[in-house]
C-alpha positions in Angstrom: -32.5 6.7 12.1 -30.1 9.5 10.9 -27.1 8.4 12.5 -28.0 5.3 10.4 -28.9 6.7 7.1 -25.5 8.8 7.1 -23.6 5.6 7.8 -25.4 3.7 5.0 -24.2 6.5 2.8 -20.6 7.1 3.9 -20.0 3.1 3.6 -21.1 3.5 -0.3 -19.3 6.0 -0.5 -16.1 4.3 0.4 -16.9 1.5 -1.7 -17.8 4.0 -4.8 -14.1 5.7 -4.0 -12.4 2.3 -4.0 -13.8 0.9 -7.4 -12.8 4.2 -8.7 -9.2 3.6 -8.1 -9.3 6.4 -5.0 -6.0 5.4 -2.6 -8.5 6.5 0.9 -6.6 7.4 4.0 -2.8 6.5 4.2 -1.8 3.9 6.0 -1.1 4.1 9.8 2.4 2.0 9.3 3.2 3.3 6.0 6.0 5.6 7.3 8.5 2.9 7.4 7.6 1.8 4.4 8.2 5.2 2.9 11.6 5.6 4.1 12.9 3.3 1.1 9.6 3.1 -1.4 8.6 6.7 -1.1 5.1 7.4 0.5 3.6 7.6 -3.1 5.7 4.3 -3.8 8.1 6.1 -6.0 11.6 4.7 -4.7 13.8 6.6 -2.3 16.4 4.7 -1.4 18.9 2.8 -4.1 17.9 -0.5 -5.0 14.6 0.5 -3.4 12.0 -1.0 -6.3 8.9 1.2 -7.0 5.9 -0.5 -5.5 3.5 2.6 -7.2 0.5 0.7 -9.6 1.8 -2.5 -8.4 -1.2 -5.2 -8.7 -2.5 -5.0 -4.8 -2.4 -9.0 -4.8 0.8 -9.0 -5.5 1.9 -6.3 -3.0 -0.1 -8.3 -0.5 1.7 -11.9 -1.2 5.1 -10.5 -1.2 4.2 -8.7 1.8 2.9 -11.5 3.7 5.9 -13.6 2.8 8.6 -11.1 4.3 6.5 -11.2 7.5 6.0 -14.6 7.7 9.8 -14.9 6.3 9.1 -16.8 3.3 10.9 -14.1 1.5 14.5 -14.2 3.4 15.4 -10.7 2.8 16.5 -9.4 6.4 15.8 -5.9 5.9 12.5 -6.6 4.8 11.6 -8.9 7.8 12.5 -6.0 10.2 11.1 -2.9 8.7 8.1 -5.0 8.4 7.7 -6.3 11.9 4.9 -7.7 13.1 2.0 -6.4 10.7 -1.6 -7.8 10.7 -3.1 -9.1 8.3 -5.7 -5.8 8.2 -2.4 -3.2 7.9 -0.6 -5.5 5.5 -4.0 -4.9 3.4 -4.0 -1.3 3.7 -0.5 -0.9 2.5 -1.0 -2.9 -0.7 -4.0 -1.0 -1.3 -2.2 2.2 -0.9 0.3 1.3 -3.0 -1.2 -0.2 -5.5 -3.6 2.8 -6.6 -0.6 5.3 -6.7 0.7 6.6 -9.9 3.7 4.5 -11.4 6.5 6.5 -12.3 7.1 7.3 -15.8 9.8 5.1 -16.9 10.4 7.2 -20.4 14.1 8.5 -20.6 14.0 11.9 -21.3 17.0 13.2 -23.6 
């Protein structure tokens, strides 16, 4: 009855720390994704866009469509690989609740 209480709880929990905006655990296959959009989405590489506060739908779609290659951008198709639809998910959501960069120019 315990066991079940404290899973009731942590599951809330989760869902509390998503509505809040809360990223959760990265990613397992966000590492190649970092090499070029920066693990907090910040761009790394040049031309790299910043996927940071991105709307998660979005990420998702564009996501899906280099791995299904609906979105012919070579690069894209291989660092993405075969992803399921559960990690494709979890990247968007990571993404997506990450601070955007401050575009400002500062003199």
């Amino acid at each position: 009855m315990r066991s079940k209480i404290l899973i009731v709880g942590l599951f809330f929990w989760v869902a509390q720390a998503s509505a809040q905006g809360i990223p959760g655990p990265k990613p397992a296959r966000l590492g190649l994704c970092a090499a070029c959009h920066g693990e907090n989405g910040i761009g790394q590489a040049a031309g790299a866009p910043n996927l940071a506060g991105q709307r998660e739908d979005y990420l998702r779609t564009a996501l899906a469509e280099y791995r299904d290659g609906r979105r012919a951008i070579p690069l894209m198709r291989a660092a993405i690989g075969p992803i399921s639809d559960a990690e494709l998910g979890q990247l968007a959501h990571w993404y997506s609740q990450q601070t955007p960069a401050d575009t400002k120019e500062h003199p």
